[in-house]
N, C-alpha and C positions, 0 to 999 in steps of 0.2 A: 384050455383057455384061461388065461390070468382072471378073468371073471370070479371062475369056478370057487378062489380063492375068498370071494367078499363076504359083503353079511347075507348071514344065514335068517331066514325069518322062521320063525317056528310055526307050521302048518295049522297048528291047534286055533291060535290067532285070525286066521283068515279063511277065503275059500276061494282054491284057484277057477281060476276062471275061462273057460274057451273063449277064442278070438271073438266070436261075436257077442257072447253074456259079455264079456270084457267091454266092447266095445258102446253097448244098450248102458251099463252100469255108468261108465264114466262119463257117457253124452248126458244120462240123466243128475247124476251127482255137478259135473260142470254147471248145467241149465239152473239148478239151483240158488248159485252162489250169485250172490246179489251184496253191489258196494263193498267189496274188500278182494282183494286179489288173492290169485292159488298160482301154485306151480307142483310142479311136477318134478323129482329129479329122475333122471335114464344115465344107465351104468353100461347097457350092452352096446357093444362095438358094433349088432347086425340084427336084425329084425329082419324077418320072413315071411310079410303079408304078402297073400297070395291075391289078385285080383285088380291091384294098383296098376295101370298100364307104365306106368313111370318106373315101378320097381319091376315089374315084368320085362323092362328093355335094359332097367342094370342087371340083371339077374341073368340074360341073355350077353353082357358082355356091350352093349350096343348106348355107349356111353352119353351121344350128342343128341340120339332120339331119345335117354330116358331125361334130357335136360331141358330138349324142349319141350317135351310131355307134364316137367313140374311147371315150366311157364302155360302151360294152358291151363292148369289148376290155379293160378294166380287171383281172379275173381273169386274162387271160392274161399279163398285162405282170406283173401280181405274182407268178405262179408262176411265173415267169420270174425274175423279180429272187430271190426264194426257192430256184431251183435253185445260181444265183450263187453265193448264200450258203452255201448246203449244200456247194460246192465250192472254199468261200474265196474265191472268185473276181470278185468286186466287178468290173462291165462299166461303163466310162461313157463318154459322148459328148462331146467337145466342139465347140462350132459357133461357128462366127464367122459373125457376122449385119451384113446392112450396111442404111443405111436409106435410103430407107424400107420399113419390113418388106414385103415378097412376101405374098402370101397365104397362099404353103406356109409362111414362116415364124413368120404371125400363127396358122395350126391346130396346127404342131410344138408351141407352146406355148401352147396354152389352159388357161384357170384352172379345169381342169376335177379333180377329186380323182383321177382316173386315172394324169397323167403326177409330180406328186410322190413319190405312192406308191411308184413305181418308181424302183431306182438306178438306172435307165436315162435319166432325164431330164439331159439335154445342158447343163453350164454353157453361159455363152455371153460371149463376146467381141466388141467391137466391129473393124472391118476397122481397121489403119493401115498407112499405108505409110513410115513413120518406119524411117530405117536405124539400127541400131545398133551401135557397136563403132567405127566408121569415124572 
């Protein structure tokens, strides 16, 4: 995977972390931030959460069920961006996408009225590997 290629973090620095410590850590570091905005940036073409009924019907191939499965998440992704707000806290994503799109990253952005609605929805970046400064 072209990934495999990027930055390397040196393990010593950090501590990896399984899907759900992962998941407990970043809900409570997010809940924290109050009046100033965070983001995030995401480098992988595919993510493999297991449990998601939306990625369980991409992951089956079953393209228009896992599309209308993110429009039924719709209310939670607003009251979610709506907590944000309440807390000043504007949350966004950014993603560097390479092509040709992955299928995870033709679902991550469907033209579906869901993911606009929310400041959750990830600009997005194409990969380069132009040095700069040098």
């Amino acid at each position: 995977m072209p990934e495999a290629r990027g930055l390397r973090l040196d393990p010593a620095c950090g501590t990896r972390l399984a899907l759900e410590a992962y998941r407990r850590d970043f809900a409570e570091r997010d809940g924290a931030v109050r009046d100033h905005a965070s983001w995030k940036c995401e480098r992988r073409q595919h993510f493999d959460e297991r449990g998601d009924p939306s990625r369980e019907a991409l992951r089956r191939g079953h393209w228009d069920e896992a599309l209308r499965l993110l429009d039924v998440e719709r209310d939670r992704w607003l009251a979610i961006a709506r907590q944000d707000a309440a807390r000043g806290a504007p949350f966004s994503r950014v993603r560097v996408v390479e092509e040709p799109l992955s299928a995870y990253m033709r679902w991550e952005f469907p033209p579906t009225p869901c993911r606009p609605m929310s400041t959750r929805r990830p600009p997005c970046t194409g990969r380069s590997w132009r040095t700069v400064g040098f």
